[in-house]
N, C-alpha and C positions, 0 to 999 in steps of 0.2 A: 398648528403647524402649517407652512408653507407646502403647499400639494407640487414636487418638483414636473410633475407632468403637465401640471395648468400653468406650467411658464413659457413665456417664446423663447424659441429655440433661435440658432443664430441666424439661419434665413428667413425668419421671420423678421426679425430683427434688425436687419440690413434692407429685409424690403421696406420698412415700417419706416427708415430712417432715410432712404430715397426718398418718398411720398413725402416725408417732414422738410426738408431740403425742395424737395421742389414746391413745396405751396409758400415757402418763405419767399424763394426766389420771386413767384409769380406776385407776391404781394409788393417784396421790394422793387423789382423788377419799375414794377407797375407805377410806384411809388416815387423812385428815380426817376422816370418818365415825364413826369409833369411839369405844365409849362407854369409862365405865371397868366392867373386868371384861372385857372382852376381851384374849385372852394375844396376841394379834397377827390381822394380815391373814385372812379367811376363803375359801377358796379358792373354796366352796360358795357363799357368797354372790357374789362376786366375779363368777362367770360367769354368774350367775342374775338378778345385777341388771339394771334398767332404764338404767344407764347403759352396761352392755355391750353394751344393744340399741340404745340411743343411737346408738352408738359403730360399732354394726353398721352400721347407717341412715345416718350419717355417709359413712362408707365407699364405700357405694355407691350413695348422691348423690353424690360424688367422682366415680367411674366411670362414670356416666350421665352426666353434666354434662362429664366429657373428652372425650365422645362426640359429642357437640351441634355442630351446626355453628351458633355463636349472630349471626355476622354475615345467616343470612337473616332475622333480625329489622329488618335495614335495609330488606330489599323487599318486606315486608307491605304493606298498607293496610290503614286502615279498621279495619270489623269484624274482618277476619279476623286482626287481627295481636295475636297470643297476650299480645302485653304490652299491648296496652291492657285486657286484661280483667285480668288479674296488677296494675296499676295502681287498677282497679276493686275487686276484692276487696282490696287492702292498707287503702285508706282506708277501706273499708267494717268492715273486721273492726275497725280504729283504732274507729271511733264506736260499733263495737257494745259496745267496753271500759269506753266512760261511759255504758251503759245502766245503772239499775239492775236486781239479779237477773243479768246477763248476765256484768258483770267478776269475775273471780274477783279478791279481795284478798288479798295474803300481805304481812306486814310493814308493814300501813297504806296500802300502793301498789298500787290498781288496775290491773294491767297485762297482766295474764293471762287469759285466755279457756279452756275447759274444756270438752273433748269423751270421753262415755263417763264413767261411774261408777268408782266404787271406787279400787283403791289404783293401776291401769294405766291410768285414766283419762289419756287426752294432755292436757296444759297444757304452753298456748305462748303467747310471747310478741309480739303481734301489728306491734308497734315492729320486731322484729327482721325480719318480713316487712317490712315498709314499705322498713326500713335498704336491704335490698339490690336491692326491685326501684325503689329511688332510685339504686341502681349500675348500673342498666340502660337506664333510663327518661331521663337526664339526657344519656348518649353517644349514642342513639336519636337524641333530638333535636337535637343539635348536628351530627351526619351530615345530619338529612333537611335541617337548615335552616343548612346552613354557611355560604350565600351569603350570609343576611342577619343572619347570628348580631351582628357589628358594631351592627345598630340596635337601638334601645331598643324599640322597641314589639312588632316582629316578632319579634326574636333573643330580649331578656331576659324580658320580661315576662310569657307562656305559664308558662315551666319556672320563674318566681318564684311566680308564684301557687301553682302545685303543692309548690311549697316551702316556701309557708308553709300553706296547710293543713297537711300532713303534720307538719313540726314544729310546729305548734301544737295539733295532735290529742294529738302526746307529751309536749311540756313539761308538759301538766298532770297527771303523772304521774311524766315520768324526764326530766329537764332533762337528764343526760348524754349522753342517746344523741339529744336533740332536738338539741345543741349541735353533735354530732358530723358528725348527717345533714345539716345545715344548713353547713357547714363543707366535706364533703370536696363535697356540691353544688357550693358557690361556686367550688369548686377546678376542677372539672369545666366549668363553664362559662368562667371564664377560663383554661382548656388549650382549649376549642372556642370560641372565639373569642371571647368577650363584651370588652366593649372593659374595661380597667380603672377608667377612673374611671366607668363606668355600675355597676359594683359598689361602687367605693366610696364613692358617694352612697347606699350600702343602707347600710352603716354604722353612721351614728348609729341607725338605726331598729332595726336589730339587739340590738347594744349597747343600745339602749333596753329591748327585749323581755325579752334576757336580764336585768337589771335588775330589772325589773319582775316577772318570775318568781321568782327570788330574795326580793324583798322581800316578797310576798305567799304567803310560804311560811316560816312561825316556824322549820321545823326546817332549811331554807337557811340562814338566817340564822344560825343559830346554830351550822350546821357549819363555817362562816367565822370566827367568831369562837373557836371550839375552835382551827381551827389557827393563830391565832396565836399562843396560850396555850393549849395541849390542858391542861396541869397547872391551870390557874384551876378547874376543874371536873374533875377526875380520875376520881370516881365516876359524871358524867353524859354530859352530851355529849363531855368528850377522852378518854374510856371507853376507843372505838373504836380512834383512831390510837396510843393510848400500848400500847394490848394487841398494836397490829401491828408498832412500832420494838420489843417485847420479844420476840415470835416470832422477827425476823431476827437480834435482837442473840443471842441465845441459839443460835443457829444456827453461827453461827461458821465457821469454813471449810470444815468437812467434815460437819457436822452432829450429830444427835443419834443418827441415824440412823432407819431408814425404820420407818416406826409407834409412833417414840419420840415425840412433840408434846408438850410438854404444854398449852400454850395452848389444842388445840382440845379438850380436856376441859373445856368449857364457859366457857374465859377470852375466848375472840376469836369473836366474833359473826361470821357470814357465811364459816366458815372451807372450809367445801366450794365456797363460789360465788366472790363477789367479791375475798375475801381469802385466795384456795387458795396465792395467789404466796408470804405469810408462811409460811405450812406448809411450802410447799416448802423454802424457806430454812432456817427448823428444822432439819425431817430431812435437808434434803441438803446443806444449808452452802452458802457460796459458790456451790462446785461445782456445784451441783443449778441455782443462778440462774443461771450463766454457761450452762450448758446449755439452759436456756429461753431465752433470750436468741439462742444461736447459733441455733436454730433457727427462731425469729425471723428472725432477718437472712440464712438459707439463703429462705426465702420471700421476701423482698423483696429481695435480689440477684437470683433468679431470675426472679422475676417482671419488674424492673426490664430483664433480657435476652429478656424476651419482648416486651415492650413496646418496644423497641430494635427488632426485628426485624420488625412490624408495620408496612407499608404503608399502609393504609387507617384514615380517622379513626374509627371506631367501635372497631376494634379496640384503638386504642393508649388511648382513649378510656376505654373499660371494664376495661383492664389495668390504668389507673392508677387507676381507681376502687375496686376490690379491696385493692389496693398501700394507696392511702390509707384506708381503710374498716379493715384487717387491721394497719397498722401504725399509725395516730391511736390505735385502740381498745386495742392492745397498750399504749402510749408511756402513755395516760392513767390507764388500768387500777395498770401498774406505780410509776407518778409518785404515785397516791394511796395505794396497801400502804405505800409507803417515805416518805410524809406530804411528801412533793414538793409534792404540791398538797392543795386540801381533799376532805376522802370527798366522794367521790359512787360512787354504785351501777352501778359499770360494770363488766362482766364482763372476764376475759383469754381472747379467742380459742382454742377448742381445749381450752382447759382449767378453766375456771370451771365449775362444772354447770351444764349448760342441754342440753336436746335440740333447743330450737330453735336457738341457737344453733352448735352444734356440726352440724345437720344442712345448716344454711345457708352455713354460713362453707366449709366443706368443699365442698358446691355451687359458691360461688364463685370457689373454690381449681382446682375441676376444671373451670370455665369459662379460666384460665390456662390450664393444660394443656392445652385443646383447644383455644386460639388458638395453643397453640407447635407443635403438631402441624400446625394447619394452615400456619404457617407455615415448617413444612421441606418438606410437600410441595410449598405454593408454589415456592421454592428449587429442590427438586430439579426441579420443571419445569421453571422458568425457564432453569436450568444446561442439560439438555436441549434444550428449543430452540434456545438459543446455541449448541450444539453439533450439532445439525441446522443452521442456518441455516451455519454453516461447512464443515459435510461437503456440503451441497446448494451453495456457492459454489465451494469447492474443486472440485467433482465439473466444475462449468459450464464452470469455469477450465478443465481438463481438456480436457475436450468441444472445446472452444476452442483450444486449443493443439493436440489432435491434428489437430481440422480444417486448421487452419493449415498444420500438416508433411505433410499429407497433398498438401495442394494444391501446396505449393511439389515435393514429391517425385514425382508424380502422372507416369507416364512417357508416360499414353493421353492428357495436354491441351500443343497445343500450345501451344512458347513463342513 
């Protein structure tokens, strides 16, 4: 018989499945990388790189963050309560991106900010701060303000305004990940009770913005119009997706095998970041995707039985925020490599290069894990009580019944 106690439990299990995701990453990563004139993988670099330090740091922000007990963010106030200033500096570092002198630019998009010189200098992406302490900041508030989440003025329109500053600090920059933060929000307020149709009178206005973003953006526009004819333009705009349905088609089921690509010998643009998924494909075939994929849906099974097991609205609140956040970004990410939808610039969780990303996501992975923890010790207390509360009735019972026999047996009271 299977011993259910020598099994991982689901923070084990989601940390186990981090670690697996990022040693893939740092191998494809690494993989992607390569110029021609390399006979294969470099071991030397390999450990030496900054994305093994990434990777490091990843890791344990993992294990600090499982460590956290993050529901006493519900009974802060005020000043003292660590997320209002984490909320403070997101939007601040946002605006400090459309300074000029201040954004760092890479690929035309101002999105990156730049601390320390030289080739270790840290660049991060200040979106990707905003993304998550919007996974924090949105359960917060549906907790302190449950009772009137239902009205318009009190419930919605606080955490809307902060929604649309924040996405509109990013769309003018990375419509993606504006879309996204904007999106698993609305999801997050209607799980904490926002009524439905007070959301979906935001709607048109929405849809209006996104719209309007697009249109005031030539190279929007014209990624839309690639995919519905990416061949009308094969050398320019459908460049992109026709060089990433030839990475996967080439890929075949087993692949080419690992540091054979050839697309990323300079055919497939963004092939270490955004489009690592077609690499993958490539060298690992099929196989290599269904792999990314399962371990995907080991994180949001798991996660989705932690979130099951959560009592309290903050908790189930923010599990599902992660859950949505980790699986939207995956689903959109994967839908654009395989021309599902049109490019846009959104990384794959865990594995696209990014140190911010990878240090964040994993953070918020080990916020999982430390609500699942605290949710077995809840359990095993609760079980305990219950079982005090039976041994101290039982006991009383007792008490009671001896007395009883006592009396009736009792040979010094007369009868």
């Amino acid at each position: 018989m299977v011993d259910v106690h020598s099994m991982p439990n689901a923070s084990q299990l989601l940390q186990l499945t981090v670690v697996a995701l990022l040693a893939l990453a740092l191998v494809m990563v690494q993989s992607a990388g390569m110029t021609i004139g390399h006979s294969g993988l470099d071991p030397i670099g390999f450990l030496t790189s900054r994305h093994t330090v990434y990777a490091t740091f990843a890791i344990a922000a993992m294990l600090m963050a499982s460590r956290l007990n993050v529901r006493q963010l519900v009974y802060a106030h005020g000043w003292t309560n660590p997320l209002l200033w984490f909320v403070v500096l997101a939007v601040g570092l946002l605006i400090a991106t459309a300074v000029p002198g201040v954004g760092v630019t890479v690929n035309g998009a101002t999105r990156w900010l730049s601390l320390g010189p030289g080739q270790w200098g840290l660049t991060f992406q200040p979106s990707e701060l905003a993304k998550w302490m919007m996974v924090l900041a949105i359960p917060y508030w549906c907790a302190r303000r449950h009772t009137v989440m239902h009205t318009f003025r009190f419930g919605l329109v606080p955490p809307i305004l902060l929604i649309g500053l924040v996405c509109g600090l990013i769309v003018i920059e990375d419509l993606g990940t504006a879309v996204l933060v904007g999106l698993v929000s609305m999801c997050l307020l209607l799980a904490g009770g926002v009524r439905l149709w007070h959301l979906a009178a935001l709607v048109p206005l929405c849809t209006a913005a996104v719209i309007t973003g697009i249109l005031h953006s030539p190279y929007r526009l014209a990624r839309l119009t690639a995919f519905m004819d990416p061949w009308a333009d094969a050398r320019g705009i459908g460049y992109h997706p026709i060089q990433s349905m030839l990475a996967i088609a080439q890929g075949g089921l087993t692949g080419r095998g690992l540091g054979n690509s050839v697309q990323k010998f300079g055919y497939l643009p963004e092939d270490t970041t955004d489009f690592l998924f077609a690499i993958i494909c490539e060298e690992l075939g099929i196989c290599g995707a269904l792999l990314v994929v399962m371990l995907f849906l080991i994180i949001l099974v798991q996660g989705l039985s932690v979130l099951r097991d959560c009592h309290d609205l903050y908790g189930r609140l923010l599990a599902l925020g992660v859950l949505l956040t980790v699986g939207l970004q995956a689903i959109i990410n994967l839908a654009v490599v395989t021309v599902v939808v049109p490019t846009k610039g959104i990384a794959l969780p865990l594995l696209s290069a990014g140190g911010t990303g990878w240090i964040l996501t994993a953070a918020a992975i080990g916020l999982l894990a430390s609500l699942d923890e605290a949710n077995r010790i809840s359990c095993v207390n609760t079980v305990s009580l219950c079982d005090g509360s039976r041994q101290v009735k039982k006991s009383v019972l007792h008490d009671e019944a001896a007395g009883s026999a006592k009396r009736e047996f009792n040979p010094f009271v007369a009868s």
